[in-house]
Every structure is written in structure tokens, then in C-alpha cells.
C-alpha positions in Angstrom: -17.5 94.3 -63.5 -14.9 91.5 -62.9 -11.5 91.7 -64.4 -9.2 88.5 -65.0 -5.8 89.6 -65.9 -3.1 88.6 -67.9 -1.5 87.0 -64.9 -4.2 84.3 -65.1 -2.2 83.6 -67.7 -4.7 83.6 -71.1 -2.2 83.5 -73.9 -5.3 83.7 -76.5 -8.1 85.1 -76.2 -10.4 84.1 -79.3 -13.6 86.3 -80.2 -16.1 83.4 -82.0 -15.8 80.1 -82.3 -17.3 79.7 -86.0 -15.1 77.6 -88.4 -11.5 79.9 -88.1 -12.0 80.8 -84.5 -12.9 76.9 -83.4 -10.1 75.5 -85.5 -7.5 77.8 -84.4 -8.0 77.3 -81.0 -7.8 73.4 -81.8 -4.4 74.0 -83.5 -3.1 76.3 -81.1 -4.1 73.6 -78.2 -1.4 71.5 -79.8 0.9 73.9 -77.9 0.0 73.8 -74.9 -1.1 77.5 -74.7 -3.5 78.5 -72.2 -6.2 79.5 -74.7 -9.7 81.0 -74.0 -12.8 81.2 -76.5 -16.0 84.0 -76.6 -18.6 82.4 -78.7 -22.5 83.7 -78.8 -24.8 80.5 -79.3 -23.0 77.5 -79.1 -25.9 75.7 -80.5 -26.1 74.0 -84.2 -26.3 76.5 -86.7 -28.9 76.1 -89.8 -27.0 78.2 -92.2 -26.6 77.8 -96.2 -23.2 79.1 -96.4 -19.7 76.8 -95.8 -21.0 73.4 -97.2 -18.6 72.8 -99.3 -15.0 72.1 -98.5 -12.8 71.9 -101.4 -9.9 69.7 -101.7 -7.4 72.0 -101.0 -9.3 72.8 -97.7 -9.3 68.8 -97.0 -5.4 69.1 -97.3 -4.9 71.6 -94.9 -7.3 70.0 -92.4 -4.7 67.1 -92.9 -1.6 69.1 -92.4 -3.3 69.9 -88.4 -4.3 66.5 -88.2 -8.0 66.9 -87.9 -9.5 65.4 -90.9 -11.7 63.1 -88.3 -13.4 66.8 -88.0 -15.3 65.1 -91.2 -16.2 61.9 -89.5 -20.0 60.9 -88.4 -22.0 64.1 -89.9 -22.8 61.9 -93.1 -20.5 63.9 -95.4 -20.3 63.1 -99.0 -16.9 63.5 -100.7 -17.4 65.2 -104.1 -14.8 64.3 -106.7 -15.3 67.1 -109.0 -17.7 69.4 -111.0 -20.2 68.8 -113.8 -20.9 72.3 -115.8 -24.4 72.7 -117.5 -24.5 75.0 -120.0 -27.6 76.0 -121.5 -28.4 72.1 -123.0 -24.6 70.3 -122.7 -22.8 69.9 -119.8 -18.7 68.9 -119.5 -17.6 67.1 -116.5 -13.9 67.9 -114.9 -12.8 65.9 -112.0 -10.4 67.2 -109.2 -7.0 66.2 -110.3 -5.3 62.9 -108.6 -2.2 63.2 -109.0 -0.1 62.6 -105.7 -2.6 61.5 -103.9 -4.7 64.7 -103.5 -7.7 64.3 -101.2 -11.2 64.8 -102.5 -13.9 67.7 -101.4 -16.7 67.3 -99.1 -20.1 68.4 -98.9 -21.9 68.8 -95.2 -24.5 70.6 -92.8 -22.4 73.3 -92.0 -24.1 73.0 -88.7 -22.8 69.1 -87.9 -19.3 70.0 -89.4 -18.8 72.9 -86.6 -20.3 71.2 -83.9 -17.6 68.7 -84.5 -14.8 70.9 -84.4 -16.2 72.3 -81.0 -16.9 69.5 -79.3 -13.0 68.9 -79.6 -11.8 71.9 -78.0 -14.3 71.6 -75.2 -12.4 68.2 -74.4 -9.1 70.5 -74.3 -7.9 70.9 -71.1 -5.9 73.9 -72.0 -8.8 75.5 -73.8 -12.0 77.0 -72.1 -15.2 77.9 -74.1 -17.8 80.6 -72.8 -20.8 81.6 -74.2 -21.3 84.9 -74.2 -21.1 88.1 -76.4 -17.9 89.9 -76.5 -19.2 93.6 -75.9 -16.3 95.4 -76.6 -12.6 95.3 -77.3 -10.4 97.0 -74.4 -8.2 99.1 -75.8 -5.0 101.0 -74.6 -3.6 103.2 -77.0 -2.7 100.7 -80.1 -2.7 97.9 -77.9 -5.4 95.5 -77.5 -5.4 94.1 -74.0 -8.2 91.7 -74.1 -12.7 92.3 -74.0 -15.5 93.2 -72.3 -18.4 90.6 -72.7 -21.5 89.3 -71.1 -22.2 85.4 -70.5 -25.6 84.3 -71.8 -28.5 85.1 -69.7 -26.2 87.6 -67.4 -27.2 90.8 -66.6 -23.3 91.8 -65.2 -20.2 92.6 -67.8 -16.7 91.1 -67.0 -14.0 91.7 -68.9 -10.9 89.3 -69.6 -7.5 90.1 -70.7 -4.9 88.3 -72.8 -1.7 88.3 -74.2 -3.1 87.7 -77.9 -6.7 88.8 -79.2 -8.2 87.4 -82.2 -10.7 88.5 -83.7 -12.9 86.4 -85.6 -16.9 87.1 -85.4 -17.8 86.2 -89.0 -18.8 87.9 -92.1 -21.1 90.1 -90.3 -17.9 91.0 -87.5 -18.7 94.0 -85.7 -14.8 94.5 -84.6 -14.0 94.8 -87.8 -13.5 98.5 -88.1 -11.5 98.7 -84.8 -9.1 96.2 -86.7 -9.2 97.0 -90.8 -9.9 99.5 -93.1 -12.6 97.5 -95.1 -14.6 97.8 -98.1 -17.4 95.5 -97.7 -19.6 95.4 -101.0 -22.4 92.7 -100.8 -22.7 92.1 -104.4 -25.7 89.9 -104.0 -27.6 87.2 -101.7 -27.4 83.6 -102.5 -31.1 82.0 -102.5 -30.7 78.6 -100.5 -32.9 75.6 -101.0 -32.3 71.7 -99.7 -33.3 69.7 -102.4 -34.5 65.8 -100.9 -34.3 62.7 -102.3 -32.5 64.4 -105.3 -31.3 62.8 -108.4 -28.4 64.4 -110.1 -26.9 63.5 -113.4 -23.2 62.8 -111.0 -23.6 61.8 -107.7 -20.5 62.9 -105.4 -20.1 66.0 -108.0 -20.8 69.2 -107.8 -23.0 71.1 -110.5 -22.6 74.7 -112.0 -25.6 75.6 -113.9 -24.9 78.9 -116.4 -27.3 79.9 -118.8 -29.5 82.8 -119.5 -30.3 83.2 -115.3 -28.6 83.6 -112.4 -26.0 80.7 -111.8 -26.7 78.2 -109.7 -24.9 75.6 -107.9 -25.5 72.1 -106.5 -23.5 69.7 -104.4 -24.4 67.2 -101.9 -24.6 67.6 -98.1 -25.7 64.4 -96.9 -26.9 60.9 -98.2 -29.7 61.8 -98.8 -30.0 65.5 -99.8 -28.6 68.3 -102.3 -27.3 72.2 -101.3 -28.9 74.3 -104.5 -27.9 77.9 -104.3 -29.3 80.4 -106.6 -27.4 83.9 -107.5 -30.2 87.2 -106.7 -27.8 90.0 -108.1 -28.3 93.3 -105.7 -27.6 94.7 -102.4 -30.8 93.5 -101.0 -32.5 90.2 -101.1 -35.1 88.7 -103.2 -38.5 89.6 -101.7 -40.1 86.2 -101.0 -43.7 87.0 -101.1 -46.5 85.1 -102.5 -45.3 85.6 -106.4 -42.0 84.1 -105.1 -42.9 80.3 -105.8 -43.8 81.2 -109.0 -41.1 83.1 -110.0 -38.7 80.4 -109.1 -40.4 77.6 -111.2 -40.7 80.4 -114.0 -36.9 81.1 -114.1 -35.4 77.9 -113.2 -37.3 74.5 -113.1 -36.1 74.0 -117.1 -32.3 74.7 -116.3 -32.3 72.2 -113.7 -31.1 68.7 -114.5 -34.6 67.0 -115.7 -33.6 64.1 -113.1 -33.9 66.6 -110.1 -36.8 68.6 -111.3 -39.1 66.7 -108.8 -37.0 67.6 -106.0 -36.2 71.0 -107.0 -40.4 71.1 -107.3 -41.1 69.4 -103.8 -38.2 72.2 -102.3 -39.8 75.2 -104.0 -43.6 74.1 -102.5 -42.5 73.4 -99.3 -41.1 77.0 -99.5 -38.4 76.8 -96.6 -35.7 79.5 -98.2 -32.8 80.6 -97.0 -30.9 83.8 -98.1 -27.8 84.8 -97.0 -25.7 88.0 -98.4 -22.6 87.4 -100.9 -19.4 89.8 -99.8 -16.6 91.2 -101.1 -13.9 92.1 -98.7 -10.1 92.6 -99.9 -8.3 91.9 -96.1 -6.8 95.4 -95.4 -5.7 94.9 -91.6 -4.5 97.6 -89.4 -1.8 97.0 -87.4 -2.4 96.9 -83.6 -0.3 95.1 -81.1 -1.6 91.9 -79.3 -4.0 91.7 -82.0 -5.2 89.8 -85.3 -8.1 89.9 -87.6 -8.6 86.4 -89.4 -11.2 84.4 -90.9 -14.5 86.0 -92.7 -14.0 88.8 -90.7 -10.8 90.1 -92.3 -11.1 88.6 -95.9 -13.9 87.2 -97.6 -14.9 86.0 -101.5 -17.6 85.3 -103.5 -18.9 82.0 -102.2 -20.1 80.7 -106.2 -16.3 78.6 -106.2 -17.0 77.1 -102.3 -13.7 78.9 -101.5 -14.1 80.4 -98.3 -13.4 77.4 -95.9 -10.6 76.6 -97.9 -9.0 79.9 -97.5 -9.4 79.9 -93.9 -7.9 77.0 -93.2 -4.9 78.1 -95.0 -5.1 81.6 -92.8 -5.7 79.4 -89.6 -2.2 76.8 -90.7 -0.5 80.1 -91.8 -1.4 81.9 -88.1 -0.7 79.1 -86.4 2.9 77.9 -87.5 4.1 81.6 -87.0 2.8 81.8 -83.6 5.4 78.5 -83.1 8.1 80.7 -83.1 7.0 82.6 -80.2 7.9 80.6 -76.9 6.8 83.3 -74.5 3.4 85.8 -75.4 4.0 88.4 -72.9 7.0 89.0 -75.6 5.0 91.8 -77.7 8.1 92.4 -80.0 8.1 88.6 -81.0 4.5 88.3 -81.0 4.5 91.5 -83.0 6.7 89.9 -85.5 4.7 86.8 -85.9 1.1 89.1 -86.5 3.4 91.1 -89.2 4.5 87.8 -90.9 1.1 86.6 -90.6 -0.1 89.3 -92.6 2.3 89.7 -94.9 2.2 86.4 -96.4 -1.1 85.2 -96.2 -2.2 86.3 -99.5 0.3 83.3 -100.4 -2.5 80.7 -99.5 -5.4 82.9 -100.2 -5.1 85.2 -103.3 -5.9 82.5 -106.1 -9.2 81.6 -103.8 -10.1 85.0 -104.0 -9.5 85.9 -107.6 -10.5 82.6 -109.3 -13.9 83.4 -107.1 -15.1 86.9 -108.0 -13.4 86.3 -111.3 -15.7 83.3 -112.0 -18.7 85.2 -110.8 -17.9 88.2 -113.4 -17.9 85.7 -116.3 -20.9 83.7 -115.3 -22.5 87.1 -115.8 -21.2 87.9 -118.8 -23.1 86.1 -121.7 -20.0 86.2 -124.1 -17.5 85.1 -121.5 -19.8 82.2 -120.0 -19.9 80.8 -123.3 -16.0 81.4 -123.9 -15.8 79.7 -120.2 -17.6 76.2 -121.1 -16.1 75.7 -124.3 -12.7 76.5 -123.0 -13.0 73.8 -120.2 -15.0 71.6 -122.5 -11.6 71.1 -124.8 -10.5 69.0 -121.7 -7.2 68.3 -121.3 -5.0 70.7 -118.9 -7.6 73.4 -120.0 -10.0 71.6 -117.9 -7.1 70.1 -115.4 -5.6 73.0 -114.4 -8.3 75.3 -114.0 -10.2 72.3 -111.5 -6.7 72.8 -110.2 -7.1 75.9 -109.6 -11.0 75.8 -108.2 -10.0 72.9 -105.9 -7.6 75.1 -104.1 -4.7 72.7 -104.9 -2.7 75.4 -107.1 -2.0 78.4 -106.3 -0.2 79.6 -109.1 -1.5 83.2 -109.7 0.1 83.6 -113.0 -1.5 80.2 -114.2 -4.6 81.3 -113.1 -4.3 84.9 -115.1 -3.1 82.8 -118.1 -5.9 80.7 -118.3 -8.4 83.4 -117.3 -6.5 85.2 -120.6 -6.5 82.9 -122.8 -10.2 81.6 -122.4 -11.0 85.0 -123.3 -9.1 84.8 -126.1 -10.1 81.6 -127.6 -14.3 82.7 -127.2 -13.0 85.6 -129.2 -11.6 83.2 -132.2 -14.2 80.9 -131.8 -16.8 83.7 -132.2 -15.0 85.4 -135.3 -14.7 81.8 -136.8 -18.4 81.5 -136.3 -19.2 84.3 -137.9 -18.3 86.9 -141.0 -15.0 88.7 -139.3 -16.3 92.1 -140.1 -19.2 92.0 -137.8 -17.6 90.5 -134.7 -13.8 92.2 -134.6 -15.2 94.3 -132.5 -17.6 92.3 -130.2 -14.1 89.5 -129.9 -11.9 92.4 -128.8 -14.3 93.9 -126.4 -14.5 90.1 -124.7 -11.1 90.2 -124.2 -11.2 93.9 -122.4 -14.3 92.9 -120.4 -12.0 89.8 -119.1 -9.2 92.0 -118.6 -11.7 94.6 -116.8 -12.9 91.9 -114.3 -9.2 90.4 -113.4 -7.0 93.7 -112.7 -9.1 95.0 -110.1 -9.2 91.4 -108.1 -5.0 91.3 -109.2 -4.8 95.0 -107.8 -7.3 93.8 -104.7 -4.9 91.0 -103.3 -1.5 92.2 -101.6 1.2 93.5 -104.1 3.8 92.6 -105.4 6.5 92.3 -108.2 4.4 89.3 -109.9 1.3 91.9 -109.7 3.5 95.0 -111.7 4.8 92.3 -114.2 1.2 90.7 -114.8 -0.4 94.0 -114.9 1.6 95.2 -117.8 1.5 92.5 -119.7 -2.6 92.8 -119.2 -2.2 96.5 -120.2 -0.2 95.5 -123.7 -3.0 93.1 -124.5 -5.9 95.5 -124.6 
């Protein structure tokens, strides 16, 4: 076994080079830090997940300068979303304010091979492949990793002033640097629809009705992303019947325009599945070390959050790591890790609610319905929820008010509809099951006085 120390100077050591771990070494470059990066395959990945890069996620790509990461891989901006309900459909455009930058849609693939072929032209930054084996350890500390190249037979080992630990949703670190509780709450079903025709180009599509949701968004010129919910913690068995089952369940709920495609996909039978997580961040603090990325924090993907949210992570790591002029300093380093995690729920927590709160309603027949005619009333009931979904606003009590009061107004709307007697009590238990999906997500995301306040006033409405 060789061993490089940390007087060969690494100042950052990054484990994977997926979309936090290669953009953080990109921003960090900017520094002039000595930085090295542990990635398995540096090949192009054929993957169904990160495809979709909200607005907010656009911005913050901006604010490091690397919005040409979007150039030459064909990417279609997407201006907003249309939602299909049962037989209508409402469309809600980002908001445009100040000058707010559209989504994107892309091969996850093309986007990432983008962002690495920039740090590989970073002198300051050098790129193995290999597979980290191991984190060394000494005591709390975390001195650098163990790892073998590709192909080699021999471990070496490499230590640094700064770990990070970033190996994706399926991290295997994960436990040496969090206390996690990782629920998959289902698989998403991926197809690639060609040639498709849907009723908004340069929009994305949520499709709700009585099946799993589904969404659609572009990801090049020529072909649509469709990703269909399979409840459960294991995936959807894709045997012979499968074909079947899929025209069965969802041809009709597809927009009649891309029915052909969505046919042609479904023959052609190339699926994808890829599991859906849960995991509130819940770090453990160890010197020289950070968790970030899918491997600390991750959301259901149904609102395209996740990119988003790491590029606020990756900003929010980044500028606090400014403040540290030397990295052999572990009390300063110390204090930027503890800032870092302290206050990144400020650029994530929305993402993370408005996600797995979306997917309990979606699920719920009463609150889907209470859902599309709450947004279809337009206005900044629409507005501010796209808002919201875009990753633009990050208002946390905005977003409980509106999840609120779209409970609320299904309830009237459903005791207007019908004789009051029968459906007092089917309105007030639409309001608890809203307020039973949001307080666990409120309670999930870091506390704080806001929390306490919001949580009583959830308690005094049930």
C-alpha cells in the first residue's frame, strides 16, 4: 500500500464525482485549492433520475458561473408545468419576474460529462478513477481513504486536509458520517418516449388521476423523460404481463397526442427503474469531514428537486469554506463544516417538503382533487406555489399556508357540492390528512422557532 500524505498538500479530497461531488470541486477550483477527486466509472451514465433542473437550480449554477455546464447536450429549457387531471388540465408557468431563469431538461448522462470534463482541464484539480475502499479514520477525525484505481490489484491510500463524502443515493459511507433513516418509498418506472407530441412543448406534465402519477418533461429535441410512480419497497416485476399492464393502466391518461409514442416506448420495452428515497440529512459531526449531496439528504424526486437542492448545498459549502485561508486549521475548518450544516436547511427545506408533501396528495384522492382546483383558480394560487416548485421561493411558511389552505378550500368545495350533513366529516378529515402529511416533513427538516410557531398553529386547526 502507498500512502500520500497531507504534506503533498491535498486540501480536498472528494469521494465521487456525480453532480455535487463534480461541481464542488469546480467551485472550489476557483480557489486555488489543491483538490483531488475518487470517482468509480467516469464513463456516461444512462440513468433516469436528475433530468430536470429547475429554475432555482439554473440560478444557483449562475451564481458559480457555470451555466455553460448546459451548453451542447441539446437541452430544452422548460418554462413551466401543465397539470392533467383526470380529463382537464391547468397550465402554470414559472414566474418571470426579475428576470428568473427558466428550467432545463437533459440526459443526465451529457449534463455530467460536461461538468467533468471541466475539472479535468483544472490544473489544481486531479481526477482518479477508482473506488474509495474505505474511509481512514483516527479517532473522530477523518484523515483521508483507502481506494483501488480501476483494473489495480494494489490499495493506496491518500490523505487530506478535508474529506467529502459524496457517493450518491446508494453512498456506502453514509453510516460512518450520519445517522440516517433511508425509507425507499417506491421506484420510479422510466421510459424515453421518441418523437413525442405533447399538448406544451418546453413544459413539463403531471399526470394525477386514478393511477400512479406520472411525469413528463423533455430531455432533448427530439425525445420526452416519462416517469411512472410503482408505490412499494421493491420494484415492479417486469415480466411478460408487464407490457400489458402498462397499456392497461396508463395509455388513456396520457395526452392522446403522445399515445403513439408512449405505445412505440412500451413495445420496444427498454425500462428503467430506479428506487425513490427518503432521507432527512442527520449528519454526525466528525472533524476534516462533510457529508453532502444525495448521500446526506435526499427527496422525493416527483417535484425534479434534487439537483436544485444540491446546488444550493454545493454554493452553501463552498462560500463557507472562503473563510478558511489555511485547511491544516481544523478549528476554522471545523467552524466552516458546523456552519455548513447548520444552515443548509435554509436552501433546502422547502425542496424537501413541497416534494414528499406533493407526493402524499397525489396519493390522496380527495387532496389531488383539492390540489388541481386550488392551482386551477390561477392567480398567486397558481404563482406562488410554481414559486415554490421552481425552487425560487423558499418561504417555508408560504409554502405551509398554501399547503393549508388548499386543504381547506377542497373541503368547502366538497361540502358546497354536496348536502353538508354527509360530507362534514369526510371535509374535516381532508384537512387532518393534509395536516398528517406536512408535520412530519416540518418536524423532518432542522428546527427551529418558525417550526414550534407553525406547528401550533397546525395543532389549533385540527
Amino acid at each position: 500500500m502507498s500512502n500520500n500524505g497531507v504534506n503533498n498538500k491535498i486540501d480536498v479530497l472528494i469521494v465521487g464525482a456525480g453532480i455535487a461531488g463534480a461541481t464542488l470541486a469546480a467551485n472550489l477550483a476557483k480557489t486555488g485549492k489543491n483538490i483531488v477527486v475518487i470517482e468509480r466509472d467516469l464513463s456516461e451514465r444512462d440513468v433516469i433520475i436528475g433530468e430536470l433542473l429547475q429554475p432555482g437550480g439554473v440560478q444557483k449554477l449562475g451564481e458559480m458561473g457555470f451555466t455553460s455546464f448546459i451548453d451542447h447536450i441539446d437541452a430544452q429549457p422548460v418554462y413551466g408545468y401543465d397539470i392533467l387531471f383526470e380529463d382537464r388540465d391547468y397550465l402554470i408557468p414559472y414566474p418571470n419576474k426579475n428576470g428568473e431563469p427558466c428550467g432545463f431538461g437533459f440526459r443526465n448522462g451529457a449534463f455530467l460529462q460536461n461538468i467533468r470534463k471541466h475539472i479535468l482541464t483544472q490544473r489544481n484539480i486531479r481526477v482518479i478513477e477508482g473506488t474509495v475502499t474505505r474511509l481512514i479514520e483516527d479517532g473522530d477525525t477523518i484523515t483521508g481513504v483507502s481506494y483501488k484505481r480501476k483494473l489495480a490489484a494494489d490499495e493506496e491510500s491518500l490523505n487530506a486536509h478535508l474529506t467529502v463524502v459524496t457517493d450518491g443515493p446508494l453512498s456506502k459511507f453514509r453510516e460512518k458520517l450520519s445517522k440516517p433513516a433511508n425509507k425507499i418509498n417506491g421506484y420510479f418506472l422510466g421510459l424515453l418516449l421518441k418523437n413525442c407530441k405533447m399538448p406544451f412543448p418546453n413544459h413539463g406534465h403531471l399526470v394525477m388521476g386514478d393511477h400512479p402519477p406520472m411525469v413528463i418533461y423533455p430531455v432533448t429535441s427530439t425525445s420526452w423523460r416519462v416517469l411512472i410512480d410503482f408505490k412499494g419497497e421493491k420494484p415492479p416485476r417486469l415480466g411478460r404481463d408487464f407490457r400489458k399492464f402498462l397499456m392497461d393502466e396508463f395509455e388513456q391518461a396520457i395526452p392522446e397526442s403522445a399515445r403513439p409514442a408512449f405505445i412505440a416506448a412500451v413495445e420496444e420495452g427498454k425500462f428503467k427503474t430506479f428506487p425513490n428515497h427518503r432521507l432527512p440529512a442527520s449528519p454526525i459531526k466528525k472533524e476534516r469531514a462533510v457529508l453532502l449531496g444525495d448521500a446526506l439528504n435526499m427527496r422525493h424526486p416527483l417535484t425534479g428537486g434534487g439537483m436544485t437542492a444540491a446546488f444550493n448545498d454545493v454554493l452553501r459549502l463552498s462560500n463557507n469554506l472562503k473563510s478558511v485561508s489555511d485547511f491544516s486549521n481544523i478549528r476554522q475548518l471545523g467552524k466552516a463544516i458546523q456552519k455548513f450544516y447548520e444552515t443548509r436547511h435554509l436552501g433546502t427545506q422547502t425542496t424537501n417538503i413541497l416534494a414528499d408533501g406533493l407526493y402524499g396528495v397525489v396519493y390522496n384522492p380527495d387532496l389531488r382533487k383539492a390540489f388541481f382546483e386550488y392551482v386551477s383558480r390561477g392567480d398567486k394560487y397558481a404563482e406562488e406555489t410554481c414559486s415554490l416548485l421552481a425552487g425560487l421561493n423558499k418561504d417555508k411558511k408560504l409554502l405551509l399556508n398554501h399547503f393549508i389552505a388548499m386543504a381547506r378550500y377542497g373541503a368547502q368545495l366538497k361540502i358546497n357540492a354536496e348536502k353538508p350533513g354527509v360530507v362534514v366529516a369526510e371535509s374535516i378529515t381532508m384537512v387532518k390528512d393534509a395536516v398528517g402529511i406536512i408535520t412530519p416533513l416540518l418536524l423532518s427538516e432542522k428546527p427551529d422557532p418558525g417550526n414550534k410557531l407553525m406547528l401550533e398553529a397546525l395543532n389549533r386547526i385540527v
